[in-house]
N, C-alpha and C positions, 0 to 999 in steps of 0.2 A: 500800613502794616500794624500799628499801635493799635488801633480802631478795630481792626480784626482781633489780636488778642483780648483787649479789652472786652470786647462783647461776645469772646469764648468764655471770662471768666478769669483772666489771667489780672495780675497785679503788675502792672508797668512804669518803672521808674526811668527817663531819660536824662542820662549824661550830657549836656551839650551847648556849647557856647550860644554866647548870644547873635542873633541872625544879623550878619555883618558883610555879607558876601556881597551885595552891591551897597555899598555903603563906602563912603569916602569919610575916612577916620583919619586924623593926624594923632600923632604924639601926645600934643596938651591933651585934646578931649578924651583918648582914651586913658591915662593916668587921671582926669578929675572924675573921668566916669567909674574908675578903680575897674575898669578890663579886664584886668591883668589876674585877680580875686574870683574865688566861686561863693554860689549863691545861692538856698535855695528861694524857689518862686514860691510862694503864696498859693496862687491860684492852679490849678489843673492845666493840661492842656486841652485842645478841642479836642480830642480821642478817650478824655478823663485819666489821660496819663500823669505823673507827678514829673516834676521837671528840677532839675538840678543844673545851673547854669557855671561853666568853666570858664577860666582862664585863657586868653589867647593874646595875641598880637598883630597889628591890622593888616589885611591880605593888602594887597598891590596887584600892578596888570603884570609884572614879570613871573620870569619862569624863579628866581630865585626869592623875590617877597614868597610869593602862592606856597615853596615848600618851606618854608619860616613860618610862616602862617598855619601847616598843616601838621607841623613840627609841635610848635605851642600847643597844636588842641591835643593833640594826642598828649603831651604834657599838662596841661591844666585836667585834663579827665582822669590821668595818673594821680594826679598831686588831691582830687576830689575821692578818691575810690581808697587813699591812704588815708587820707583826713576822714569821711565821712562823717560831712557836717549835718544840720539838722536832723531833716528825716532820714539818713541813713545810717544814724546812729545804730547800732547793735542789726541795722539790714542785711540780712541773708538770702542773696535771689538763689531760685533753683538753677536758671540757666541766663550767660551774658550772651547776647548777642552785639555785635558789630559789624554798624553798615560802614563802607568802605570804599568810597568816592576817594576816599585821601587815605594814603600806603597806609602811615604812622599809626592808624585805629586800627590796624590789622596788631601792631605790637600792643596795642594799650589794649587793647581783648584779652590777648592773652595773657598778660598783667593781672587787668581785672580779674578774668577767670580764674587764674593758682590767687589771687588774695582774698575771693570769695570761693575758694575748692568746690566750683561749680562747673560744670559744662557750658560751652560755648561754640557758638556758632559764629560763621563768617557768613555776613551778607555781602555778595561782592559785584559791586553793583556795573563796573565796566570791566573791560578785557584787560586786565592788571592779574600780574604783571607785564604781559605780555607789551602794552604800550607804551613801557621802556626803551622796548629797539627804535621807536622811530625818533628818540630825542632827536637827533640828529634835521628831523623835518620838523617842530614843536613851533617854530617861530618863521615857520614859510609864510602862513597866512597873513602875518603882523609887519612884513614887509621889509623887517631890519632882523639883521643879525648883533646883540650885545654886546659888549668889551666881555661880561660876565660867562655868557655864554663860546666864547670864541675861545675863552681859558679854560671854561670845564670842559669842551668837547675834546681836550688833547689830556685825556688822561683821567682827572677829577670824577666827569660824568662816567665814564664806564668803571668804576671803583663801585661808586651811591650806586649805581644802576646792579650790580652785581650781589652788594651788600642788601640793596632795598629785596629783590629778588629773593634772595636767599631767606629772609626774614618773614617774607609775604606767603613762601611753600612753605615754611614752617609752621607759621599760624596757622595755613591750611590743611596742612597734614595732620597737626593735634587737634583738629575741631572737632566734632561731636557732629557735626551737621554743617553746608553750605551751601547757600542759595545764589544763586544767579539769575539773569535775565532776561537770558538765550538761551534755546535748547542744544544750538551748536556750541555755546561756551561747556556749558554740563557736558556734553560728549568729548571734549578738549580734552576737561579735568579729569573726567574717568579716567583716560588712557595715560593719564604721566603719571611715570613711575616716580618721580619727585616729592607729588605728594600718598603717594604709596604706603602703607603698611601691611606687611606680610601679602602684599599681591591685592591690597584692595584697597580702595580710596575709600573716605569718610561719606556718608549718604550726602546725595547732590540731589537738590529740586531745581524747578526752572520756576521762577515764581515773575513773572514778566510787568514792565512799570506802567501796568493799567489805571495807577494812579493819582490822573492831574488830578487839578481842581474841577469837578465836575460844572459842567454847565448843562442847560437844556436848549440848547442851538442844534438845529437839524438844518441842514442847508436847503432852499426851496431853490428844486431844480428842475424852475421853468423853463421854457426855448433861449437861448441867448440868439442876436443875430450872426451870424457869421461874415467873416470879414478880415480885414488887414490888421487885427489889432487883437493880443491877447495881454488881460491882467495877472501876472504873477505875485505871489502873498508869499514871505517867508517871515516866520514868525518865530523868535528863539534866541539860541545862544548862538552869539558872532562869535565861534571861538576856534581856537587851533584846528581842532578837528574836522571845521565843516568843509572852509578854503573856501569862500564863497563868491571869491573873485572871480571862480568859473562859471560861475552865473552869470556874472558882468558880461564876460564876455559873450556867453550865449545870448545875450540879448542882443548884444551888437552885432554879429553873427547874422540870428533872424532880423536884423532891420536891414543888412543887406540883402536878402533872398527877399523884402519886399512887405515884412511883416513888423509891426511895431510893437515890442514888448514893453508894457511900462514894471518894473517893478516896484514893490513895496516892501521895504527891511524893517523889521517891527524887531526894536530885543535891546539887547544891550552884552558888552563882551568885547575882548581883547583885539577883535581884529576889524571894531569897528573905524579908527583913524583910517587903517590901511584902507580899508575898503572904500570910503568916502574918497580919498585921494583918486582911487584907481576909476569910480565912475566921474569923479570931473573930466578925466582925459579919454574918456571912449565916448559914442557919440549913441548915447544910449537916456533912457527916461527912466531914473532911478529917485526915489525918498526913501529917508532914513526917519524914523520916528521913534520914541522911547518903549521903553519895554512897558507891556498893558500888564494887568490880570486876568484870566482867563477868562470871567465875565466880560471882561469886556472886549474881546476881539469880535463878536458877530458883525460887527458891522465891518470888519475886515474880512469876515468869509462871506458877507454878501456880496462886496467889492471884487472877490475874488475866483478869476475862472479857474482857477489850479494854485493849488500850495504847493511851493517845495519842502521834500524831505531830502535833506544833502551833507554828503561826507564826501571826505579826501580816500584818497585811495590806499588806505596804508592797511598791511593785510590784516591786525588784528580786529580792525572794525568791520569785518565780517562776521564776526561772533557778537556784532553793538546792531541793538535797535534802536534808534533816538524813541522817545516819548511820545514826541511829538507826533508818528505816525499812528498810535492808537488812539489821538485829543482827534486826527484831523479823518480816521476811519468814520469814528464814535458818528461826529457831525456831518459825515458822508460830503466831505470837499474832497475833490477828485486831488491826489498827489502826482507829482512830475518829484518821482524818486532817483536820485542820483546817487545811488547806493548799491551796494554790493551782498552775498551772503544772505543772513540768513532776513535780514529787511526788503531787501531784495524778492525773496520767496513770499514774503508774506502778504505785503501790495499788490504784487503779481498773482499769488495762490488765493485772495480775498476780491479779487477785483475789484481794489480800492485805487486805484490808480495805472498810472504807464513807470516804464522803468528804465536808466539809460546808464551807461558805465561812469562810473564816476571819473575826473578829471580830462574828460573828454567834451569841452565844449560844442564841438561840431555835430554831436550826438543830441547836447539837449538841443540847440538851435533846432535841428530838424522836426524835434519832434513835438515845440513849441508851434511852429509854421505848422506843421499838419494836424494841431488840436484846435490852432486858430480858422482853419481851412473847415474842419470836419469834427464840427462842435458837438456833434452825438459823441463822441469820445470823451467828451467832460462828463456823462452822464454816470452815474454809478449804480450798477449790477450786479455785485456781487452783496458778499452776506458780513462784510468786512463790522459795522455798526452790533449785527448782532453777535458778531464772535466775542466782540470786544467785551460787551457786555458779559458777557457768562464769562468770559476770563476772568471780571475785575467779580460779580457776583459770587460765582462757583468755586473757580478753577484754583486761582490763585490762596483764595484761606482755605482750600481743600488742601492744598498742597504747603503751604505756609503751619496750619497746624499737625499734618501728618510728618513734618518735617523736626517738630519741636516734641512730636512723642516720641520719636526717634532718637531724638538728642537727649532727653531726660530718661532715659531707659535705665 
């Protein structure tokens, strides 16, 4: 999104900690590396963006490190946007935008925005607030329930949950402009009167995350043989949301009806212990391997008869598209979608893959077995590569910039 501004013309300066999110930081090294301090960088970013590096504190796999962690950035980019160190000495932007993976950037926006009396917008990049109500399931996939967790769920958590909520329509409701990632999340937010004023919501785009890292992999989709034996790829984040245990079991599953799945987990995330535990004791052909760069997964989509794209079943992730299904459309690997909404629609409406109800293992088994049976079904037909394309060339800074003239009016 920098990259698109920039080469409309725009001046872009980024708030933003240093990139730590897989990163195992202790105590000593972040105090010797001074963490905790902003900074600005010397050099540009790859977008030719100017970069302003904040203060934080080291995330952790728990649910209560991650929002300490999300806590501090939103703090350090406060404490950066009061101070305005080097170059934003005497900086006056026209308009702040914040992206909004983590609640807390939704209040430092608005911060930012009244301390630069400029307009701003929310980039919100998943079904938030909305994915508050499932606290209650956050740490299904991870296999243990907290001491931490077992005390905020009686009381604690639905306080933050109500408080974070209340905070989050508010920043939405004073924006200037909000972009999302789904066209059913934008339909959502039209219709609540929460973030209403006088009968009308602030302008909403669907600006969708057509953008990994690009590679140039087209999958070569020669004849495979048919037979007892299908290769499964899941490549990503092992996290809360995917529950990817239901996988496991689908394989087990299809090796009883006669069919051998081997799978391959490529990634790294929170609910990688559990996961590993749970295929020692199922009688199934699992590897685990570290998270790649996008360049370098090809040889994992040659290896691969079907990638899954997979969530848990929890209703606001019917307004979530993973990414991942526009990296694996783009490169025309056939998807085994375990997804719901509006990902669901679009696998299916691109004929970029099959689709089965999510946490329903008996569903994918079957339909592993009969892609490994009737291997023309790996083949891909539909126009899923080139939509992608004109989303991530046209669509998206058509909409991206019509959304920022909107907001600077």
């Amino acid at each position: 999104m920098a990259k698109i501004l920039v080469d409309a013309g725009h001046d872009v300066t980024v708030i933003a900690p240093p990139p730590h999110y897989q990163r195992k930081m202790g105590v000593r090294t972040w105090l010797q590396e001074r963490k905790f301090s902003s900074a600005v960088e010397n050099n540009t970013g790859p977008a030719g963006e100017h970069i302003v590096r904040s203060g934080f504190l080291p995330a952790g796999s728990s649910l209560t490190l991650r929002a300490l962690n999300q806590a501090t950035v939103a703090l350090g980019a406060i404490w950066v946007v009061l101070k305005r160190p080097g170059k934003l000495c005497g900086y006056q932007p026209d308009l702040v935008i914040g992206t909004v993976p983590a609640l807390p950037t939704a209040f430092a926006t608005r911060f930012a925005a009244a301390r630069f009396k400029a307009p701003y917008i929310i980039d919100l990049r998943d079904a938030w607030p909305d994915l508050l109500e499932e606290f209650s399931n956050w740490n299904k996939g991870t296999g243990r329930k907290s001491l931490r967790e077992r005390v905020l769920s009686r009381g604690p958590m639905q306080l933050i949950s109500a408080l974070t909520r209340t905070v989050v329509n508010g920043a939405l409701k004073n924006a200037a402009g909000i972009s999302v990632t789904s066209s059913k999340l934008a339909q959502d937010l039209a219709a609540r009167p929460e973030i209403m004023t006088d009968g009308h919501t602030p302008p909403i785009e669907t600006i969708r995350n057509v953008f990994p890292p690009e590679t140039c992999y087209v999958k070569d989709e020669g004849p495979r043989p048919e037979g007892e034996r299908l290769n499964v790829l899941y490549a990503g984040t092992f996290g809360r949301a995917q529950n990817l245990e239901n996988a496991i079991k689908a394989a087990e599953l299809a090796r009883a009806q006669g069919v051998d799945i081997e799978l391959r987990f490529v990634g790294a995330g929170v609910t990688r212990d559990a996961l590993t535990e749970t295929a020692e004791h199922r009688a199934v052909e699992v590897s685990f391997e570290s998270r790649q760069p996008a360049e370098d997964l090809a040889p994992f989509y040659d290896w691969a008869d079907t990638a899954l794209v997979h969530l848990t079943d929890w209703e606001a992730l019917d307004r979530a598209v993973p990414s991942k299904t526009y990296e694996l459309m783009a490169a025309r690997v056939h998807i085994s979608g375990v997804v719901s909404g509006e990902a669901a629609d679009i696998i299916r409406d691109r004929g970029a893959g099959d689709i089965v109800t999510p946490e329903n293992p008996q569903q994918l088994a079957d339909l592993w077995v009969h892609l490994a049976c009737h291997r023309q079904r790996l083949a891909i037909n539909g126009d899923g590569a080139t939509w992608v394309e004109d989303e991530r060339s046209t669509t998206a800074p058509e909409r991206l910039l019509r959304l920022i003239d909107k907001a600077t009016q």
